[in-house]
Every structure is written in structure tokens, then in C-alpha cells.
N, C-alpha and C positions, 0 to 999 in steps of 0.2 A: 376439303372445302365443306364448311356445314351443309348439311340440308336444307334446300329451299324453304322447306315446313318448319323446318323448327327454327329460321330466321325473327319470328316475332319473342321469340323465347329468348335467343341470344341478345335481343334490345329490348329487355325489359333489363330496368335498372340493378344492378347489384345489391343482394343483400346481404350482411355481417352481423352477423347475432352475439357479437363481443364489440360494435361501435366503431367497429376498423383497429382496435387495438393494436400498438405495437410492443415486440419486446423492448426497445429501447423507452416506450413511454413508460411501459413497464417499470422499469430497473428503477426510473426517475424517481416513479410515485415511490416507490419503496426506502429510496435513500431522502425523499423530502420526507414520509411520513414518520420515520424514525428520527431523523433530527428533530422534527417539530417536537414528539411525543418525548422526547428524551428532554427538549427543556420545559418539557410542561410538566413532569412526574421532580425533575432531580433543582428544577431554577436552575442551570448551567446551559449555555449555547453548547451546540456540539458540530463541526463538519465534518464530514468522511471524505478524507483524500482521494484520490485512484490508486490507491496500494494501501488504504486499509483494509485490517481483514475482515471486518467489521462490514464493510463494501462490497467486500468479496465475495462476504458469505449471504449477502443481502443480493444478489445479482445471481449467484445458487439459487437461492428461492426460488426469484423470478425467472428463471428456465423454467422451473417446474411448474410452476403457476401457470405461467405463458401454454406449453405445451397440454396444459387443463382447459384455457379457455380454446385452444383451436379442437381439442375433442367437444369442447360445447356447442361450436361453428359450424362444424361436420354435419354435426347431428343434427342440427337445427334447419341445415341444408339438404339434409338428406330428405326431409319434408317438400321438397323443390324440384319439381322435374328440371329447374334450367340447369341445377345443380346433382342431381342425383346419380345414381352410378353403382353397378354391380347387382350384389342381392337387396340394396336398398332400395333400387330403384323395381328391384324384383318387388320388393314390398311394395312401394308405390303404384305399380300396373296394378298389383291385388286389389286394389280401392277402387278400380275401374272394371273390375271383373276379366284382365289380360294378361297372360300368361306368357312368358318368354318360348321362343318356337327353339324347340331341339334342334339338334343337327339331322339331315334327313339325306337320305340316299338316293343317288339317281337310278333311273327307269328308263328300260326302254323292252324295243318288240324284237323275241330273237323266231326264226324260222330253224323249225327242224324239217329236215329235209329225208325223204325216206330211197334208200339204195333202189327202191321197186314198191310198185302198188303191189297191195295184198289186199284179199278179202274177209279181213279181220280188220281189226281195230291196234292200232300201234300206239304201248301207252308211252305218257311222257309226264314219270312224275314230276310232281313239287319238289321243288328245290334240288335241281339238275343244274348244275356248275357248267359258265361256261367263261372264256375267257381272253383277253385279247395277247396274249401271252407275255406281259410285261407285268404281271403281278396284279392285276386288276380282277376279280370274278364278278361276275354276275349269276344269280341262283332263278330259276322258274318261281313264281308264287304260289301258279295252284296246280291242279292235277289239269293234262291236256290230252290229245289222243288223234292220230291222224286216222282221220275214219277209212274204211272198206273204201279203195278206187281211190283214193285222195295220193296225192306225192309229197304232201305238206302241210302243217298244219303252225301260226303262229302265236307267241305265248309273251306272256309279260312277264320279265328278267326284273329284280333290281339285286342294286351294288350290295355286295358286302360289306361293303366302307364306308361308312355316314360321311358328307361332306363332300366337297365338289370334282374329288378327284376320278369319279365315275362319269363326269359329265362330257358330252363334246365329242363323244367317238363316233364319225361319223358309220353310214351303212356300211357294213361288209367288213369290217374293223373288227369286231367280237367275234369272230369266224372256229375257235379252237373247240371242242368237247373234252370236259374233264372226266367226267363220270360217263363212263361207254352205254349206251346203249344200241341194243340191241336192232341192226336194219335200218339205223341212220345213218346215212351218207356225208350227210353234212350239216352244219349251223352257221347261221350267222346274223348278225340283228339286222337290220330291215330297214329302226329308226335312227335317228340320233338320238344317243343315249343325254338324259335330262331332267333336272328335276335337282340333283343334289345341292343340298345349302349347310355351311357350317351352320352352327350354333347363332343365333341371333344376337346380334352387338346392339348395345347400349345405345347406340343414336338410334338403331330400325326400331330397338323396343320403345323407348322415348317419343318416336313419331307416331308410332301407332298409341301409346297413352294420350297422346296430342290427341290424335283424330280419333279414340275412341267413342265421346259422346255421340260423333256423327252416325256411328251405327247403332244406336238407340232407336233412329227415326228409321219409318220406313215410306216414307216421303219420297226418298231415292236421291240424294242431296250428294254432290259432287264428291265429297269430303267421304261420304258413307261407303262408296265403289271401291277407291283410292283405299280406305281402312280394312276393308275385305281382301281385294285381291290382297293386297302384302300381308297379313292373316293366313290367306290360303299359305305363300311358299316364302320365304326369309329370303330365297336367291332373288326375288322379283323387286327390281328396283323401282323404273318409273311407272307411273300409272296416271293416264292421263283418258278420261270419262266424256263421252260428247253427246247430244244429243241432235241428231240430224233432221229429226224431225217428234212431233209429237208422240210420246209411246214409245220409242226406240232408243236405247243407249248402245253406243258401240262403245266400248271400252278398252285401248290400245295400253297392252305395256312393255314393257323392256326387261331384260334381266338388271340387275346390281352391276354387272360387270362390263356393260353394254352392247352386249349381244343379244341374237334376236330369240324370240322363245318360240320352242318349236311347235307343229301342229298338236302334237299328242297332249303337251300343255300348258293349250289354249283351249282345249278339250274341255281338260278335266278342271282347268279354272272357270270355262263357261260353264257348266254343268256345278260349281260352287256358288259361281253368282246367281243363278237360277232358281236355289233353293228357295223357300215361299219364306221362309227366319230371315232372309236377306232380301230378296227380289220383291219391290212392290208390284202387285196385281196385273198393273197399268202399264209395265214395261216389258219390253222384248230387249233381250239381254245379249250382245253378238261381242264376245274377246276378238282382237286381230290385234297385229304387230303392225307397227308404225311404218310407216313409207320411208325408205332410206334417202336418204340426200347426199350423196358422194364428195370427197373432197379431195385433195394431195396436199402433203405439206413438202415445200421445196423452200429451203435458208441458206443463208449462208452466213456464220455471226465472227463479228472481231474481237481481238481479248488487247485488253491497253499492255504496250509494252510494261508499264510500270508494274506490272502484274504476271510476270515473264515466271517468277518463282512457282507460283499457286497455278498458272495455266492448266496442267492436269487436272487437277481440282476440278477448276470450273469446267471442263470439257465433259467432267463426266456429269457437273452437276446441268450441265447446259442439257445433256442427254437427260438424263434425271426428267426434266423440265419440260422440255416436250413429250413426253411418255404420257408426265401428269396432266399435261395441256389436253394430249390424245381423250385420257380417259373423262375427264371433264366435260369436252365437247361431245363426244357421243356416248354419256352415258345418262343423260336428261332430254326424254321428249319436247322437240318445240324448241329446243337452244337452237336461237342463231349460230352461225359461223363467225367466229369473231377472231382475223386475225390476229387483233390488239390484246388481245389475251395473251395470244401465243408470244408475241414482242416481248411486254410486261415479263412475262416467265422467265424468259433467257435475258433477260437485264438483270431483274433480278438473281439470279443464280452468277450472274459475272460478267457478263461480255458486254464487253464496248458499247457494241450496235450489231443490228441486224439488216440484213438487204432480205427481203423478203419479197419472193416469186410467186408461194401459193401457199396458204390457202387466203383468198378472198373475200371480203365479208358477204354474207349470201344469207337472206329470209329463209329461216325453216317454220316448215308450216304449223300449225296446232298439233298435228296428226302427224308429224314426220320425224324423223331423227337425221341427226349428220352421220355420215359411216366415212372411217378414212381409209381412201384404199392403196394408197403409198405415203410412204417418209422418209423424206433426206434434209439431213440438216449437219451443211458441212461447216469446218471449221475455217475462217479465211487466214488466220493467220496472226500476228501479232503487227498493232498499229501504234504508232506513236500516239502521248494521250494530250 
């Protein structure tokens, strides 16, 4: 489903920089221009069958021709954020001064643990490998050191692997040492590990050229927060900016994927937003995660017997269907709960009808997000249509 933001983009009218052209008006012009021109040079009518070669070879052309004006269309659109896409669109951010965000690795806090206090210093270099033992590492960043009298001291890990797959492991998950050191008893991260984003996709970069202007101001303008936080991290989907009272922005967002973002970064995003390049004077800056709003989804859907062949099908596109329902509903701050989605979907995909238990339509707040905390959605069976 588009994004909310760039919903004014999708309904601005369509443009063709070839007049809507088609190959078939194509092929026309070209067999009326030649007839014409041929009784204007020779005084003799001339038609072209559909099996002259003459037609034939005149309709060759027009491929070629044709496949000329859609590289002219392209390009013409490529001028077009509603249209743009790839490294053009890369070009296009450039005109706005925004760059596409790399892919970036997740982080978190791992505890090294010492066998026995010592009255020394126990060091703990950079880049000390640790790992949850399914092929995943995490390295130290910097130099650490558990001091004289201390049993522990903890350090900031990230992934070796750009991209999300460092993400999500909760405390005590990253527990292995690869690189031995010396009079450590033990490791293990602390946080949940967080932070990793693929490479930035063509709608996120598209949204943030959208709302770029808005960070030009430093007015502090709703649009301006929104274009930062997703700036700071590419995993960061909603971002939704309040003001509770004079002076104060709290600023609530979501991951992409719709889960919640952890403490450590809401940290490092409040401390982004705070910078004096971004934060006007006049405002007190506080990131926090949206208030969850609970739901269950409980179905039950019918498939028409006239449809007894493709049944599989739609079973798994009915599953399909609510997954996408799922991620839809909690993954935008401020969506209601709308069972009528959920219906809609599994109609869509094939079934009958739906008797539907839960979930209920329920108000979520400015500040809040839906979270679902069970799903069943059975199959009733095949019904006469």
C-alpha cells in the first residue's frame, strides 16, 4: 500500500511526454503516410493489404520508432518524483541536497564479564567478535577496560552484516566469545540488538525528497521532524510529532516493520533531533514509542463450492491476506482498527464470506499504535454459491 505521504503524488494527474501514443496509432500513421505520399510523388492510389510487405516492413519501423518514443517518456519522467525510480531518482534527491541511506548495521550493548576482580585494569579491545552462534557476529567498536575492583564493564557491539538481520536479539541471546580473552568469564548483550536497515527503497527515498523542503525551516514544522527522524535511520517507518504544550515536541515513532524501537535508539535519535542544524532554540525535543493498543484477530472464511478446484489457492492467498492485513494495521501510528479491511482482504483473495469474531473496530489514539497479539483464521469449508 502507498504511503500516506506520498498519496498527493499518486493523485496528481498523469503525464506522457509522447501524447499517450500508441503502437497501433503508430503502425496507422505510417501506412496512411505512405499511401498518401506515394499518390502525391507517382499520381497513382496505392493501399497496403495486411500481407503486404510493404506493410510489413512499414509496422518494423514502427517497433522501432515506438520503442524511441517510450525511451523519450522515461526520460522525461524521470524528471518526476511521482515517476522516478532507481539512480534517477538518485539524481533527483541531488537537486534537493538528499542522498540515499546505505544499508547500516545493527547495535547493541554486550557485557564482558570478568572470572575475578583484579587490581589492574582488564583490557577489552576494539573489535572483539562475539556471537550468537547461528552465524551472526557482533565486533566491539572501541577500546574498553574493566577497571581495578570492577566484575564488568559494558561496550557497544555492531553487526558485521549491514541490514536487518543483526536486529531483534533479545538480552542474553549474544552470550558466545569468539576471540578468547584473557580472565573473561563471560559475555553477553544486555540490549536488544537494533538499529540495522537495508539499503533505502525508492518510496522511503521519494518520501523524504517529498518532505525535504520542510527541513530547510527551522520554525520546527511537523513535516520538518518526520523528514529528520527517517534521515537519521531507513529502518524507521512512522513518525508522528506532537506538541503537548508550548515549547515541547514529543516525537513518537515506529520501526518500518512495525515494531517498537528500542531505548538505545530513541537515544541516539533524540540526541539527532536536538542538534541546533535541526532543533529550533524554542523547543525541548523528547523521542518515545507510541502507546500500543492490543488486538486478536479470530475468522472464520467460506470458499464457493464453484471454486472447489483453486480452494488451495485461495487458502494460502486468504493467509497471504491477513499477514498483509497484520502488517498494515500496525505498522502506521494513529490507524484505527478497522475490521473492514481485514474482510475486504479475504474477499478479495477468494472466499465467500467471512464471520468475523475479532478484531473490532476501536479508536487509536494520535500517539498510539494497534499491536496484534494472536491470529486465527480458519478455514469453514466449502459452501454452496
Amino acid at each position: 500500500m502507498l504511503n500516506e505521504t506520498l498519496k498527493p503524488l499518486a493523485e496528481l494527474p498523469d503525464v506522457s511526454f509522447i501524447d499517450n501514443d500508441t503502437i497501433d496509432a503508430m503502425m496507422q500513421r505510417l501506412v496512411s503516410n505512405y499511401e498518401r505520399r506515394y499518390q502525391e510523388i507517382t499520381g497513382k492510389e496505392v493501399t497496403l493489404g495486411a500481407a503486404d510487405p510493404m506493410r510489413i516492413a512499414l509496422y518494423a519501423v514502427a517497433l522501432d520508432l515506438y520503442q524511441t518514443e517510450q525511451y523519450v517518456d522515461r526520460a522525461g519522467k524521470q524528471d518526476l518524483l511521482k515517476y522516478s525510480y532507481g539512480e534517477f531518482l538518485d539524481g533527483l534527491a541531488a537537486n534537493r541536497s538528499v542522498s540515499r541511506k546505505e544499508a547500516t548495521a545493527a547495535r547493541t550493548t554486550v557485557r564482558f564479564t570478568a572470572s575475578e576482580t583484579k587490581d589492574y585494569a582488564l583490557a577489552i579491545p576494539a573489535g572483539i567478535r562475539v556471537t550468537n552462534g547461528d552465524g551472526i557476529y557482533f565486533t566491539t567498536v572501541e577500546y574498553a577496560e574493566i577497571a581495578p575492583g570492577d566484575e564488568y564493564v559494558d561496550v557497544e557491539a555492531v553487526c558485521t552484516a549491514e541490514g536487518t538481520e543483526g536486529n531483534n536479539f533479545l538480552p542474553g541471546q549474544v552470550d558466545i566469545l569468539v576471540d578468547p580473552l584473557p580472565y573473561i568469564q563471560s559475555v553477553a548483550n544486555v540490549t536488544t540488538s537494533e538499529g540495522g536497515a537495508a539499503r533505502e527503497s525508492d518510496e522511503s527515498l521519494a518520501e523524504r525528497v517529498y518532505l525535504a523542503p520542510s527541513g530547510y525551516s527551522t520554525a520546527g514544522p511537523t513535516d520538518a521532524y518526520v523528514y529528520w527522524a527517517k534521515t537519521f535511520n531507513a529502518g524507521i517507518g512512522s513518525v508522528v510529532p506532537v506538541s503537548p504544550e508550548p515549547g515541547k515536541v514529543d516525537v513518537y515513532v515506529l520501526m518500518a516493520d512495525g515494531s517498537m524501537p528500542g531505548e538505545e535508539l530513541l537515544q541516539e535519535l533524540q540526541d539527532y533531533l536536538t542538534e541546533e542544524r535541526i532543533r529550533p532554540m524554542t523547543d525541548l525535543v523528547t523521542v518515545k514509542k507510541p502507546e500500543a493498543v492490543e488486538f486478536s484477530i479470530d475468522l472464520t472464511y467460506y470458499i464457493n463450492r464453484s471454486d472447489q478446484a483453486k480452494a488451495v489457492t485461495i487458502q494460502e492467498n486468504v493467509k497471504k491476506a491477513v499477514a498483509e492485513y497484520t502488517t498494515w494495521q500496525t505498522s502506521e501510528i494513529g490507524r484505527d482498527i478497522n475490521p473492514d479491511e481485514l474482510v475486504q482482504r479475504i474477499k478479495a483473495a477468494g472466499a465467500k464470506r467471512v464471520e468475523l469474531t475479532a478484531p473490532t473496530f476501536a479508536v487509536v489514539g494520535e500517539t498510539q499504535v494497534a499491536k496484534c497479539t494472536a491470529s486465527a483464521a480458519d478455514n469453514g469449508g466449502l459452501e454452496d454459491d
